[in-house]
N, C-alpha and C positions, 0 to 999 in steps of 0.2 A: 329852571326858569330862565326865558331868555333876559337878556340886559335891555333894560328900557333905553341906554342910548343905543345902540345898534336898531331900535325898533325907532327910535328915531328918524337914524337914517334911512327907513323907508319909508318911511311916512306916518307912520302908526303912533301916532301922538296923543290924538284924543279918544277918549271914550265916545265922544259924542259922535265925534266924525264917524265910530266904527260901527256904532247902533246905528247914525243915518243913515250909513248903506245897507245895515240890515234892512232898518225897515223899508228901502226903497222895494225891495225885492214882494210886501207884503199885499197881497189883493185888496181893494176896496177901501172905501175914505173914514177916515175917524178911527183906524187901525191905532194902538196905544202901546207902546211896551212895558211891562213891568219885571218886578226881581227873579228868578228863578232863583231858588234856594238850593244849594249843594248840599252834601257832606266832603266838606274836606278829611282827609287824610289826619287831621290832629280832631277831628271832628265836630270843630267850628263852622259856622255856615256864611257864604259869601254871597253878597248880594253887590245887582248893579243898578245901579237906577233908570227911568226910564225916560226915553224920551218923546215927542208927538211930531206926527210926520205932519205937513201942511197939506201935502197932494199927494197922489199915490203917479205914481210913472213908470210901473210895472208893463202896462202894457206897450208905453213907447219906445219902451227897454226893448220888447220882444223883437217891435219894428225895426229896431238897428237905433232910435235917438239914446242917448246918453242918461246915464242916471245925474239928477242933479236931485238934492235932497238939500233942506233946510233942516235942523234940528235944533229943538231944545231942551235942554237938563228937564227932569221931572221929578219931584220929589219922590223918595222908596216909599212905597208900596204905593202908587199912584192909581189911577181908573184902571178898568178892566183892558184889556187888549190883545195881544199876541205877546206868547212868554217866549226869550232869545232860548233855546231848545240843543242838543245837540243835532235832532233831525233840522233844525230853520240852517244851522250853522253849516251843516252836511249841503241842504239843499241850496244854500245861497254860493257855495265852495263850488259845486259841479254846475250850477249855472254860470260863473265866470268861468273856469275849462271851457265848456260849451260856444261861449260866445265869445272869447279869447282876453276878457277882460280880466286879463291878468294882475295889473299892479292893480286894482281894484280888490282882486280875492285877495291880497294880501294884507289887508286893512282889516280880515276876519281873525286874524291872529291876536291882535290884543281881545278883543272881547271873548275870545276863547282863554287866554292869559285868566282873564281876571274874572270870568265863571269859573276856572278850573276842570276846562273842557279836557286839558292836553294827555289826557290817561284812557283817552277814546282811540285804539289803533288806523280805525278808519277813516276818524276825521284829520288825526295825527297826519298820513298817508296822502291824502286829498291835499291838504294844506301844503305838506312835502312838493305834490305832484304838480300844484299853483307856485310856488317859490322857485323848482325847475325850469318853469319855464319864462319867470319872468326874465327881462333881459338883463346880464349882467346880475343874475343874483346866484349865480352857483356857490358864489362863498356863504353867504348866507340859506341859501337851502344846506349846504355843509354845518354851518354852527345848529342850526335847528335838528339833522337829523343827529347829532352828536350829543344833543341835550337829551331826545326825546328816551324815557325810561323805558319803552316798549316797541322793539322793533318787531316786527315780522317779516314774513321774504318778501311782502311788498317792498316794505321801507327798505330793505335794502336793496331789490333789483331798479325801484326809483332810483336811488340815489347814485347807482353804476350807470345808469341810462344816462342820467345829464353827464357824468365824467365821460361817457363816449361822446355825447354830442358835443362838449367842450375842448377833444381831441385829448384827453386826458387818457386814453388808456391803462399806465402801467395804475394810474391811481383807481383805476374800475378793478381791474384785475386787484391791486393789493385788500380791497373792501369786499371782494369774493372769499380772499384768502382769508381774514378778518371772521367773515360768517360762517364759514366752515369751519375751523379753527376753535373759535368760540363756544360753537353750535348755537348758536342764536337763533335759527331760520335752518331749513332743509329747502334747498335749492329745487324753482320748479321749472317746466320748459324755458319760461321767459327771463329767466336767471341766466340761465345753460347756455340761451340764444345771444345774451348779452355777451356771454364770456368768450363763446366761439366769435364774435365779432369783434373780441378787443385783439383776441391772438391774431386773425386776420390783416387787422391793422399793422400791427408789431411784426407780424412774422413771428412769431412763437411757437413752436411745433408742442414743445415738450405738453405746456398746460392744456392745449388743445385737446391731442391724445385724451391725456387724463379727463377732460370734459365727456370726451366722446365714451369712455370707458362709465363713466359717471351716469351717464344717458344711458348706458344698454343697462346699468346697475338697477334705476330707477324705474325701467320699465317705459322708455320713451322712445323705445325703437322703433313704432308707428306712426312716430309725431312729423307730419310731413314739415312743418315749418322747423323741427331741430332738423328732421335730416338735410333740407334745403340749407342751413344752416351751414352745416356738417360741408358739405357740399362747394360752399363756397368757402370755406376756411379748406381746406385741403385743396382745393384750383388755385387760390391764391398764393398758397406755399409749392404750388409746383406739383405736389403729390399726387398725379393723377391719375393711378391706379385704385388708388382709396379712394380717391373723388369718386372715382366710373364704380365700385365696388356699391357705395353709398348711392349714389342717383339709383344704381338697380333694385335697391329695397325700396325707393319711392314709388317704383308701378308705373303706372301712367304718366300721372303727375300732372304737371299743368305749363304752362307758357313763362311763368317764372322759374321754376324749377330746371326747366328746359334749357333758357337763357342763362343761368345759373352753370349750369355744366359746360355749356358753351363756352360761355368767359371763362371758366378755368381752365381748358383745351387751350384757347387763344392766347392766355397769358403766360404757359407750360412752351409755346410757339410749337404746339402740335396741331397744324394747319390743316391736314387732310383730314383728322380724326376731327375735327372740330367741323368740318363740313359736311362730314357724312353721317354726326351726329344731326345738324342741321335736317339734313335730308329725311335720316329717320323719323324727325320731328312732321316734316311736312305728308311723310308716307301716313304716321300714325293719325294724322286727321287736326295736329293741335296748330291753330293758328299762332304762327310769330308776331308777336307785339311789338311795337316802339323799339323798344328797349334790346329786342332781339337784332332788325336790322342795324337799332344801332351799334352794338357791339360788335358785329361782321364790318359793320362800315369804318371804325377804327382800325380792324384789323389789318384792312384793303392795303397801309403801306407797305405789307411784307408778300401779300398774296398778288399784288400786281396791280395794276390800273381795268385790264381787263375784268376781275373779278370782280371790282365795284362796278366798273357799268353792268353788269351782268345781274349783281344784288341790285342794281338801281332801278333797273328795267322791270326785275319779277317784284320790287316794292310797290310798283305803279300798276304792274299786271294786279296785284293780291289786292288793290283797291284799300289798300293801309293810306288813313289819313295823313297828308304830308304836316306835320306836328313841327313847333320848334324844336324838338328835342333832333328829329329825324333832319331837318334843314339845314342843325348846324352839324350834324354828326358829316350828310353830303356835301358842305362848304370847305369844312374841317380836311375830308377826302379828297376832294378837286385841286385844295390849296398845297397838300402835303406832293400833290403829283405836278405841281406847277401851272394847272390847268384853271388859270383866273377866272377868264371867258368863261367854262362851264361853271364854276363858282359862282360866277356871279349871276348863271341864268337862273341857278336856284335859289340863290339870295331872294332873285326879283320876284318868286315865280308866286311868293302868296306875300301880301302886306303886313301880317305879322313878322317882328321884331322883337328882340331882346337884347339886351347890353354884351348876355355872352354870345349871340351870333353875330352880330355887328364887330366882335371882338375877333371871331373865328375869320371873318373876312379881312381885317385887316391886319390880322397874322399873316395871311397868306400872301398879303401884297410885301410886311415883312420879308419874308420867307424869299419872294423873289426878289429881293432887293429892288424891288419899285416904291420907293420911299415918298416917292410925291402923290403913287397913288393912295398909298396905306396912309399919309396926313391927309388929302383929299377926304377921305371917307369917315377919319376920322373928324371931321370938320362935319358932313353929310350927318352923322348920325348928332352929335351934337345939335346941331339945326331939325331933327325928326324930334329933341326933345327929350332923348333918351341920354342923360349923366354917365360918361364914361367909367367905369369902375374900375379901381385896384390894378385888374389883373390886364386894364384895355392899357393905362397908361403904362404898366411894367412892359407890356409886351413893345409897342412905341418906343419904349427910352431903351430897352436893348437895342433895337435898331439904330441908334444914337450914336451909340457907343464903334459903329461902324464905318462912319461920315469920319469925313477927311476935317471937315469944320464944325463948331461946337455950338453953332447960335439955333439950331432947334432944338439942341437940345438942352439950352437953358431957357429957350419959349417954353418945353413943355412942364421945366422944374417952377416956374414961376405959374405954370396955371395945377401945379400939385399943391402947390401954398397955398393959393388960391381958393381949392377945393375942399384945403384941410386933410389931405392925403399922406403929405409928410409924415406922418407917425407909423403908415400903413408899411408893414416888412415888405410884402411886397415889391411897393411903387420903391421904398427909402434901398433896396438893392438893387431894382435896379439902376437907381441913381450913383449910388455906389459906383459901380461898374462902370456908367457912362464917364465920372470925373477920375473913375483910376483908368482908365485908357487914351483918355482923352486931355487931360492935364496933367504936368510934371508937378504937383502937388498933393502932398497927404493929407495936408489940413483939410481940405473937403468932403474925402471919405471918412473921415473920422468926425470929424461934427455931423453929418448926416447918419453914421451911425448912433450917434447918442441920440440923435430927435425920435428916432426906432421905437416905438411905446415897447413891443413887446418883441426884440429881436430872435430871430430863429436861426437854424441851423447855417440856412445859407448866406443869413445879414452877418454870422462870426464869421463865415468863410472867406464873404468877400472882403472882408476887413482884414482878417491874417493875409490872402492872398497880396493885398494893396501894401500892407508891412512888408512882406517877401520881396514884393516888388521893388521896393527903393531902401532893400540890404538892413530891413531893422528886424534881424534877427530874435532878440533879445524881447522885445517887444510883441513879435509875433507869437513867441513862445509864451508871455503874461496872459496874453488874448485868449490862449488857446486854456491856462489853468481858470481865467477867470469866466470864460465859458462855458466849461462843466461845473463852477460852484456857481452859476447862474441854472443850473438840470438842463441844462443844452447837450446831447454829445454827440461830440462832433463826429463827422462821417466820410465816407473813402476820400471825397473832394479836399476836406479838414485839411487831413493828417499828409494828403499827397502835397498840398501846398506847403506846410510846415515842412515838410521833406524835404522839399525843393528848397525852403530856405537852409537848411540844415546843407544841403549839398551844395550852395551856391559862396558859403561861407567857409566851408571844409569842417564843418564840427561832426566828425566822427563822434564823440561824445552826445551828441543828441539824437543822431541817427540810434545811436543803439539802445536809448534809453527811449525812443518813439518804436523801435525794435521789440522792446520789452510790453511798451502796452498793447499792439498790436496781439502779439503774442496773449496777453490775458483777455482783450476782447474774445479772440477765437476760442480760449477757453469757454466764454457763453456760448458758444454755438454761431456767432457771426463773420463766417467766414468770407472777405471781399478779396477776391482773386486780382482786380486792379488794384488794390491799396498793396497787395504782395506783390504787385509787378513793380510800383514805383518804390517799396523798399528795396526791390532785388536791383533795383537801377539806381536808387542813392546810394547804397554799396561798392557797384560798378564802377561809380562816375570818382568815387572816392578812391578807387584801387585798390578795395580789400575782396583779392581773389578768393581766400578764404572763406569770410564772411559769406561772400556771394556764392562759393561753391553750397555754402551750407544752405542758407533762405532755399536755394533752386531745389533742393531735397527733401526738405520741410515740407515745402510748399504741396498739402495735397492734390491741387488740379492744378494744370500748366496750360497757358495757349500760346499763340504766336508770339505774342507781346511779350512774353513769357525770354523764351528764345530769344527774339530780339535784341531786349534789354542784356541779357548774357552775351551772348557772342558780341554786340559792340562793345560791352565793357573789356572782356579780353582782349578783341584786339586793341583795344587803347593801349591794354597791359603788356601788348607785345606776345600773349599765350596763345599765337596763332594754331597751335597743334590742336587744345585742348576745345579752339573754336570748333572745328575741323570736324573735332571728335563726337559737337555737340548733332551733328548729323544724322545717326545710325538712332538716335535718343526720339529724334522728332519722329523718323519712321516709325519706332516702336508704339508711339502715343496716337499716330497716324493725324498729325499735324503735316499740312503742306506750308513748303517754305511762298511767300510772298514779297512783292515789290519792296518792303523793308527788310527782313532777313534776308533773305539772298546774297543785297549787296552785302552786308555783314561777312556772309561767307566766301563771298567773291574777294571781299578783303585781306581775309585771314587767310587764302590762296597765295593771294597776291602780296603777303609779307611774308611766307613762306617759300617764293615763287615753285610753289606746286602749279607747274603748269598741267598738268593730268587731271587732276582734281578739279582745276579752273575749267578745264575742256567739259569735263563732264557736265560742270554747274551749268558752262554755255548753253549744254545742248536742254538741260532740263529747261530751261527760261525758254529755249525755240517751241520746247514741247509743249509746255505750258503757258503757253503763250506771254511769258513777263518780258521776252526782249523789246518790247513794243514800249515798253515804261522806264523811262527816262533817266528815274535812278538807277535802271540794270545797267542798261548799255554803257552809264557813266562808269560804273565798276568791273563793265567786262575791258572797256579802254584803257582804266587803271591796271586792272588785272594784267592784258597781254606789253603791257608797257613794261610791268617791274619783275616781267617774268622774262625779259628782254626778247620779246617778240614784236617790235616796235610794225612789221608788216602789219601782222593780225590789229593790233591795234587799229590803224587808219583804215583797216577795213570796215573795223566796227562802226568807228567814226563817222564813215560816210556811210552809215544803214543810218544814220539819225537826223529825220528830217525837219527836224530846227535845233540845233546844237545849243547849250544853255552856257554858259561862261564856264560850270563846272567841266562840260565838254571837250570846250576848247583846252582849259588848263588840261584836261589829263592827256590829249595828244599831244602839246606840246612837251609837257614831261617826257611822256614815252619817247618822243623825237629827241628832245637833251640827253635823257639819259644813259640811252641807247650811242650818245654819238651820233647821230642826224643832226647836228647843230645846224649847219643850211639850212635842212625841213624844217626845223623848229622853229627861225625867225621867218622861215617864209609863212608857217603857218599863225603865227600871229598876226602878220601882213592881213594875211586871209579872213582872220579873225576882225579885224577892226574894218577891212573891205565891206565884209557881211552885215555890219551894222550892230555886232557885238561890242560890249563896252568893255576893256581890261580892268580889271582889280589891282588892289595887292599881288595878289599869290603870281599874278600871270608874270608881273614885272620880276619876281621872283625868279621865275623858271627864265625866262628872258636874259636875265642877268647873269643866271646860274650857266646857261648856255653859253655866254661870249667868253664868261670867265676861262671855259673847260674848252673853248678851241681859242684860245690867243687871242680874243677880240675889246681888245681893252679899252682904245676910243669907243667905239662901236658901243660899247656896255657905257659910255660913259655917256655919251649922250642916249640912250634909255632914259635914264636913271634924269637927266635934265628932262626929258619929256615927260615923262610920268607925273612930275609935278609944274610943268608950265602949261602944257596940252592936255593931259585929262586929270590936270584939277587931283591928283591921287597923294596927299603929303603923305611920304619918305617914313617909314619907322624903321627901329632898330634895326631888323632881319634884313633890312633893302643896306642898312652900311656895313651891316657884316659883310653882305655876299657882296658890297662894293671894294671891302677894304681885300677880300679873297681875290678878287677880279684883278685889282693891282700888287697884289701879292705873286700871285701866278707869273704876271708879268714884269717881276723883277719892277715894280717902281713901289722899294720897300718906305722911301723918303716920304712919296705923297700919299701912301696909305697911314703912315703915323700922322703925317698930319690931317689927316681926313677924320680921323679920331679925335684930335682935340677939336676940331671945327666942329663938329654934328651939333646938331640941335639938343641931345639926349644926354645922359652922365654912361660915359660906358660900362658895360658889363665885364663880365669874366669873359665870355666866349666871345668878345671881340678882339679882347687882346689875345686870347688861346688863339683864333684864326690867325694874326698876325704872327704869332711866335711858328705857327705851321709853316708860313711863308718864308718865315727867316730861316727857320730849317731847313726848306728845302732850296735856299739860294744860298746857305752857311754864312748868315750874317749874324756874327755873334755876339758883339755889342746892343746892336737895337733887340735882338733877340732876349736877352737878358734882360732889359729894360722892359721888356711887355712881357715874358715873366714874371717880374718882379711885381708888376702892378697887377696882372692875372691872378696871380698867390696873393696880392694883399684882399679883392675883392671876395675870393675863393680860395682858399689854404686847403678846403676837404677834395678837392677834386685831383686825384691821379694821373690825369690825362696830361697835365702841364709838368708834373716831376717828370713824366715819362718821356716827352716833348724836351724838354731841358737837358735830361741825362742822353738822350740818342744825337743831342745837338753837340754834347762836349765830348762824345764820344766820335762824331763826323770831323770836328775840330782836332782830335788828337791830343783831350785833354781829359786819360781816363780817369786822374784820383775823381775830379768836381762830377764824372757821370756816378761815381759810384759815391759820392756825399748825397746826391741827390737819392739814389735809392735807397742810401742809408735812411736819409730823412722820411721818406716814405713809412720804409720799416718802422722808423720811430714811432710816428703815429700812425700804425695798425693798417695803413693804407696796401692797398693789393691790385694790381693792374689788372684790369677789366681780359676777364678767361676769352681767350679768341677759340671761336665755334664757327663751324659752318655745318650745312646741310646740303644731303643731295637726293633730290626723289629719283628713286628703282622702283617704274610700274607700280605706284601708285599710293609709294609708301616712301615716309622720309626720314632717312638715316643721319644723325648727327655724330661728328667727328671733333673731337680737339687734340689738339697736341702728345698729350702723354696720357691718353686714358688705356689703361691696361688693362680695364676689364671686359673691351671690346672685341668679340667672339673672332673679328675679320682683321683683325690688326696683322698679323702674321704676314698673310698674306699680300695686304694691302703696302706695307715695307718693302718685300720686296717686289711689287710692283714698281714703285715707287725707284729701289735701284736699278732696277731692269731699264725704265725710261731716262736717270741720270748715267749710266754707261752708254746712250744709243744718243746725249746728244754731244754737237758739239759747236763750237768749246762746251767744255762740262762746266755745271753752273757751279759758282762760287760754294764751300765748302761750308762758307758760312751763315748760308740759307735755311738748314735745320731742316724739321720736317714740321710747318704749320699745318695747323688744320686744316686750311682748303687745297693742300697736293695730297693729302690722303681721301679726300673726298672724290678730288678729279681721277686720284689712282682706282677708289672703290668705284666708280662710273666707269672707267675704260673698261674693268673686269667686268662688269654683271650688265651691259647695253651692246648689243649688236652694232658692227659698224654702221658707220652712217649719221644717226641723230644726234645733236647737238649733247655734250655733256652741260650741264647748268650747275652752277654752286652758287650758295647763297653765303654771304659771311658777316659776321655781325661787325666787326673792324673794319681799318682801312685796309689791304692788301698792299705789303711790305714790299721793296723794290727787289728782292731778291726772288720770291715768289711771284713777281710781276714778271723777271727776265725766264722763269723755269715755265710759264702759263704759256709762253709764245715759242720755247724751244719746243716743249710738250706737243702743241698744234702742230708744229712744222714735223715731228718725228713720227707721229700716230696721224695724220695729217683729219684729225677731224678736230671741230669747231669746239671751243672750250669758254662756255658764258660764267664769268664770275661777277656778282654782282657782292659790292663792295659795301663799306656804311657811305660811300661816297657816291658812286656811277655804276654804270655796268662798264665791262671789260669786254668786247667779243674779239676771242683769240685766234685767227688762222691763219695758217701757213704761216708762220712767228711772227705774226706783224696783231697788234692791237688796236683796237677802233680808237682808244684814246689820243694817239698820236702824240704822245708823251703829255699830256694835259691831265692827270690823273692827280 
């Protein structure tokens, strides 16, 4: 029995009131009600008493006027009249269906109460079917079918029907499982029909299947509306093989069926099979409907602009009524191709309107960011009379969120209050989004999320995103737990946001515990190839090669983005080989590399300086046409620059017909690094002539250039202009390479004091820059003193014991170099392994000092003495044999005369191996590129492009 307060809250209070409306429903005047007597179930008898109508207004009811009824109590057993019936109750139930007077049929529920109608399945059912659709009563048609003692498969395929139209799915699907389960009810077509549209919804393959198994079980394998069914639950999961398998048991079939397979082709993005089913449609004789062009006419952004004029012309040939449906699907088209003017000829072209094509139109002035016209129209329809809705204002306030200035888009938050819209997920996201891009405040998005009546997937999203955004980690992570115990969950947008805070934070710790759920979502079967791109790139970005190696193997389907995200994280990590390597991987997948990979591997060349590998990349970007895009050319300039081909560079350079700042910086790199310091400040000249603005980074290279040829005034006023002329304040990196600048030039006095002056607290690596300087001018007092403060900032760093010890060893004071390496020793410290590399035709061989397990070593030794016997003077004794004279030796062996030898070396290149590099050229007399962790070096005829500035 239901609870009379919940019958409260719908209205159902009186007795009287519930008899009035019966008897409104009764023919002719002096109609009377009296008791109808039951047997109850304890087998006592229930009576109601009756009441006398004044008028009868049955038939004005027919006309469309309102039931109004007066009623009065009648004492039990009163005059004769019309007895309240399970047929009057039946019949007054499907006359509100009928005529839509919904909260009206539900006023027949108490007097069914309190006859002891409720053991009637059909009235049960009826009553059910009136509670469905009242508005806002799904909870209450939920407590009613939960009481009622007798369900049948009506009662419960009613009861899955309203949880679809409520958007409820998993809970349709769980009351399917509930019936079966039970056996309550044997499921019939329209059970079946219900279930395939909930998995459709969901994307659920599994229960489908088993539905569609369940259907050939029962014997419904003729039932055109399941196979339609069938049909579009298989197009919508993609499967269209079973789709086309399933359309061909339908036969014929009809214009819905037709349009049914259609859309599933289109949404598969099997565009030619989808048009040529089309066609077969029009060969077989069956007219396309509405609904048909409309789905071709969404499809028009992927098939081209031609093919919708094409479908637009034979819509007008076929004499198909131009419908709202059809005007806003061709609005929708014109607007997606930017074509306003025809948009809006068809806007004009018949005087029907609707809110959603009005809405369609000024999407599209959105869309082309013509903002005054899309407000314009939106003002137009406003004035035609028609109340913008939900999805006109969301669409508006995204465009909001685009504007440089914020005041329409709090005219249009103030006419959302206005309209009572605020609550609506919707409109309250996109407002969201307009105050998180557009104000440095969270307080907004977060109050406008709680006004959210019933937030969804993307009102948590934009909310965590806004957290993300101004570093509240912690916070974003609460959102995201108190979001799924709200049955929200969250989706690839979610979790990629969370990511990114997780990666903006360095919480490895979260990443891998966001790792973990990812991992059991896919265990359900939901696999999102973007949400495994943005794991494999918080990985990346964090530096777990590892990690990232594994995700990229896991991972069942890869695409660009894929790659992408991989090879920039290694080469962050310096694992230029392994980028290199991810090349022969892409082919195999038959992925082509694009305007973002590329440069990635252009990169990873170009820290490798594989210039072979780089040439090759060149040519594929000529072939494929990517040298034209902007980020290539910038990585092929990068490239021939640190592969010290400074020529090839400015050639690239100038193929680039508007150079972007990133442009300018990588010539002039290439120009510094190379030793073109002249070119280098001419081409900044060049740069700021052209109407390019300098950064940071350029004043950088700028400074880095005076420093490495003697130009110390020169650097010094830069470094004044950079911040008096273009406005650009000074950080840390600009006093490093200032205090380099006057280090180089032996003025060790006003580089210390250029340290205490800065604006900043110094670091370790500016006193380590100064202690280099002192080193290499043997000033051993101020040396020791920027030691000293070097080691207190930084104690783990080796580079400063190591810097210290070769300074008191230059001085002639070997006990304190060898305390120092004691001290080293002490704490576990080990000098950074010196490597170099040298590519041989198109393969790169690495070299260090005492590796014996190196197949060519033998040989390469004595190479090595063969070219110290042939020069002269023979180079000092105690130059050893580093790793880049066994590189240079293994390139003289295995390269033809002629071509530059190139080495790459992760250190500085030590003064003893600098005088063997330049005797080397002179005696073999070809060119010897060593590129250093500082410069390039180009060797010939024994002289060095450095000019002693190294």
């Amino acid at each position: 029995m239901l609870s009379g307060g919940w019958r409260d809250r719908i209205g159902c209070t009186s007795l009287a009131r519930g008899i009035g409306f019966v008897s409104s429903s009764l023919a002719g005047d002096g109609v009377a009600l009296r008791p109808d007597h039951r047997r109850r179930p304890n087998g006592e008898r229930a009576a109601v008493g009756t009441a006398r109508r004044s008028y009868c207004p049955f038939r004005e009811a027919e006309r469309g006027s309102s039931f109004r009824v007066e009623t009065e109590a009648l004492p039990r057993g009163g005059g004769g009249g019309a007895v309240v019936s399970e047929e009057l109750c039946l019949r007054l139930l499907s006359e509100c269906n009928r005529s839509g007077e919904f909260k009206r049929g539900v006023s027949i529920h108490s007097p069914m109460t309190k006859l002891g109608l409720l053991d009637n399945p059909l009235l049960n059912n009826t009553l059910l079917s009136v509670y469905c659709k009242v508005s806002c009563g799904e909870m209450e048609a939920r407590k009613l079918f939960d009481e009622l003692r007798l369900r049948d498969v009506v009662s419960w395929t009613t009861m899955m029907s309203a949880q679809v139209k409520a958007g409820r799915e998993e809970e349709a699907l769980d009351l399917f499982h509930d019936m079966v389960s039970t056996g309550s009810a044997v499921p019939n077509e329209f059970t079946l029909s219900c279930v395939l549209r909930c998995c459709s919804s969901l994307g659920r393959s599994l229960p489908g299947l088993r539905t569609h198994a369940q259907i050939l079980k029962q014997g419904f394998q003729c039932n055109r509306v399941l196979l339609s069914s069938l049909v579009d639950f298989y197009g919508k999961l993609e499967m269209v093989e079973e789709a086309l398998k399933v359309f061909a048991e339908v036969g014929e079939g009809d214009a819905v069926s037709w349009t049914i397979m259609i859309s599933g082709l289109l949404q598969a993005g099997e565009w030619a099979r989808a048009l040529q089913l089309f066609s077969f449609m029009v060969v077989q004789g069956i007219n396309p409907n509405e609904f048909t062009f409309a789905r071709l006419l969404s499809a028009s952004a992927h098939l081209g602009p031609r093919f919708g004029e094409s479908l637009h012309s034979r819509l007008i040939s076929s004499g198909v009524e131009l419908s709202l449906v059809l005007k806003t699907a061709l609005v929708d088209m014109y607007s997606k191709w930017g074509r306003m003017g025809d948009a809006l000829k068809v806007f004009e072209q018949t005087p029907e309107a609707d809110v959603t094509l009005w809405t369609a139109l000024i999407s599209g002035y959105v869309q082309d960011s013509d903002i005054e016209r899309a407000v314009g129209k939106f003002c137009q329809m406003e004035a035609a009379g028609i109340p913008p809705a939900s999805f006109t204002y969301a669409g508006v306030l995204s465009a909001c969120s685009t504007l440089p200035t914020p005041e329409l888009g709090l005219q249009l938050h103030s006419r959302v209050i206005k309209a009572g819209l605020d609550p609506d997920a919707s409109v309250g996201n996109a407002l969201m989004d307009m105050y998180t891009k557009c104000f440095s405040s969270l307080k907004e998005p977060v109050l406008l999320f709680s006004a959210i009546k019933l937030p969804n997937v993307v009102s948590w999203t934009v909310l965590i995103t806004a957290l993300v955004l101004y570093h509240q980690l912690e916070e974003a992570l609460s959102a995201l737990v108190e979001m799924q115990l709200a049955q929200v969950q969250p989706n690839s947008f979610t979790l990629t946001a969370v990511l990114k805070g997780c990666e903006l934070a360095r919480s490895l710790v979260q990443v891998r515990k966001l790792h973990a759920y990812i991992l059991k979502i896919q265990c359900r079967g939901l696999y999102d190839l973007s949400l495994w791109n943005s794991l494999l790139d918080a990985h990346t970005r964090l530096g777990e090669a590892e990690d990232s190696w594994k995700i990229f193997n896991e991972m069942p389907r890869r695409d660009e983005i894929t790659y992408t995200s991989l090879a920039a994280g290694l080469n962050k990590m310096g694992l230029h080989e392994e980028t290199l390597g991810l090349l022969p991987r892409m082919r195999e997948e038959e992925l082509k590399m694009d305007c973002f990979s590329l440069p990635c591997f252009l990169s990873a060349s170009a820290g490798m300086a594989a210039i072979e590998a780089g040439r090759q990349l060149h040519c594929y970007a000529v072939r494929s046409g990517l040298d034209s895009q902007i980020s290539v050319v910038n990585g092929l300039v990068d490239l021939y620059g640190k592969c010290g081909d400074a020529t090839e560079a400015g050639a690239v350079f100038r193929s680039i017909p508007e150079p972007n700042i990133v442009s300018w910086n990588g010539l002039i790199s290439a120009l510094a690094s190379n030793g073109w310091f002249s070119d280098a400040l001419s081409a900044f000249e060049s740069m700021k002539l052209s109407g390019s603005q300098p950064d940071g980074i350029t004043f950088l290279l700028v400074l880095y250039a005076c420093s490495h040829s003697g130009l110390a005034d020169l650097g010094l006023d830069y470094f004044s202009a950079m911040r008096e002329l273009h406005g650009i304040p000074p950080e840390l990196d600009h006093y490093v390479c200032l205090v380099d600048l006057l280090g180089r030039a032996g003025r060790l006095e006003e580089a210390a004091a250029l340290i205490q002056e800065m604006p900043f607290q110094p670091d370790a690596l500016i006193y380590k820059t100064l202690l280099g300087a002192c080193k290499l001018r043997r000033s051993l007092l101020l040396g020791e003193a920027a030691a000293r403060r070097a080691l207190e900032l930084n104690p783990e760093d080796p580079a400063i014991y190591v810097l210290l010890s070769r300074m008191y060893d230059d001085a002639g004071k070997p006990e304190l170099a060898e305390e120092m390496r004691r001290a080293m020793r002490n704490r576990g410290m080990k000098k950074e392994l010196g490597q170099s590399w040298v590519e041989i035709r198109n393969r790169v061989y690495r070299f260090t000092a005492r590796d014996g397990s190196n197949p060519h070593m033998e040989r390469v030794h004595l190479m090595v003495d063969d070219l110290e016997r042939r020069m002269a003077p023979p180079p000092p004794a105690a130059s050893g044999r580093h790793s880049e004279k066994l590189a240079v030796a293994f390139g003289l062996l295995n390269t033809p005369s002629g071509p530059p030898i190139r080495v790459i070396k992760n250190l500085r290149i030590c003064v003893d191996c600098h005088e063997f590099m330049q005797l080397a050229s002179a005696v073999t007399s070809r060119e010897i590129v060593v590129r250093d962790g500082s410069r390039f070096h180009s060797f010939r005829n024994g002289v060095c492009s450095c000019g002693g500035f190294w």
